[in-house]
N, C-alpha and C positions, 0 to 999 in steps of 0.2 A: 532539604526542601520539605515544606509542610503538605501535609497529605490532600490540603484543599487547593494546591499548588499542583500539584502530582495530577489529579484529578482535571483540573484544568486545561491542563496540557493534554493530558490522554485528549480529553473532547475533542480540544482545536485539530489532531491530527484526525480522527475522527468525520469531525466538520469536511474537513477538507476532502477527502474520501469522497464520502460522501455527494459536496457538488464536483469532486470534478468527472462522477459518475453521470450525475446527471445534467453535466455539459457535453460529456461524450454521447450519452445515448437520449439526445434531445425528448424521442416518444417517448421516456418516462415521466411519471409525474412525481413530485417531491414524497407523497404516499406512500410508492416504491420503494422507496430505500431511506432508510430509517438509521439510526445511530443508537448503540444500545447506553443502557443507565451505567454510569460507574459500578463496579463491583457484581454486575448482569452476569448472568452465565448464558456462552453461546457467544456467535460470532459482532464482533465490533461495528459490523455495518449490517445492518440486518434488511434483505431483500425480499421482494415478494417473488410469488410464483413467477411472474411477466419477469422481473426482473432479472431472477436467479436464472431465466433459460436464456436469458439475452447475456447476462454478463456473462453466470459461467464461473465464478472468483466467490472464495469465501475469504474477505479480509480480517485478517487481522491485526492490532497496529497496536505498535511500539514508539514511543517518543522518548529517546532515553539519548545520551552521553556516553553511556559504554559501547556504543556502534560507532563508536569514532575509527576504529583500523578498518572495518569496514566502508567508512566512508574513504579511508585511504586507500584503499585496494580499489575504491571503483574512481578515485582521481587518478589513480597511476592505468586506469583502462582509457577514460578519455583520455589521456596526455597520451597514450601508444596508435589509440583511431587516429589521432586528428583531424576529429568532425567528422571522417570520411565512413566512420562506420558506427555501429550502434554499439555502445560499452557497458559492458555487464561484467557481474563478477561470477565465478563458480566459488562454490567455497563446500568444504566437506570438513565433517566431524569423523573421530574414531566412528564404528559402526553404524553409523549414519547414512541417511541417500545424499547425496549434494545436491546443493540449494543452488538457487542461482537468484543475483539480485539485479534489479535495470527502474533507471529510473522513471518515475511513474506514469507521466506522460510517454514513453518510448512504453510501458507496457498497456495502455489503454490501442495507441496506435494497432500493436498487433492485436488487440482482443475484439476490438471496432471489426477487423479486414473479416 
């Protein structure tokens, strides 16, 4: 993949971040929350003051092909709920804290309440 390709992609997940930050939290304005420049240092969606004490979340984001088993581990979560509960994965590295992943709209849900 070419690097102005790679680039691309990063944004659109980005982008998406982004508004569906600010569909969730209507009282923000687009000013708020911001999306940083390729190759920026510092977080991938970048918030204001208002913003950072209403979300609370430093994103970071990944648009990659190698999360594929993780995408497997979180369909083998829905397939175990069936619908009836929210599906998230835990996952742990040697010396690591475990992560836990859920999908996006199920983690705006909780960060809204």
């Amino acid at each position: 993949m070419k690097q102005k390709s790679r680039r691309a992609k990063s944004s659109l997940l980005q982008n998406y971040v982004r508004d569906k930050i600010l569909a969730n939290f209507p009282h923000l304005k687009p000013a708020d929350v911001a999306t940083a420049l390729n190759g920026q240092i510092g977080p991938d969606v970048i918030l204001s003051k208002v913003a950072r004490k209403l979300v609370g979340v430093n994103f970071e984001c990944k648009n990659q092909n190698q999360l594929k088993t993780i995408y497997d581990w979180y369909r083998q979560s829905q397939k175990h709920s069936k619908g009836k509960l929210m599906s998230a994965v835990v996952m742990k590295m040697n010396s690591r804290s475990p992560l836990v992943v859920i999908d996006l709209d199920d983690f705006f849900k909780l960060i809204k309440e």
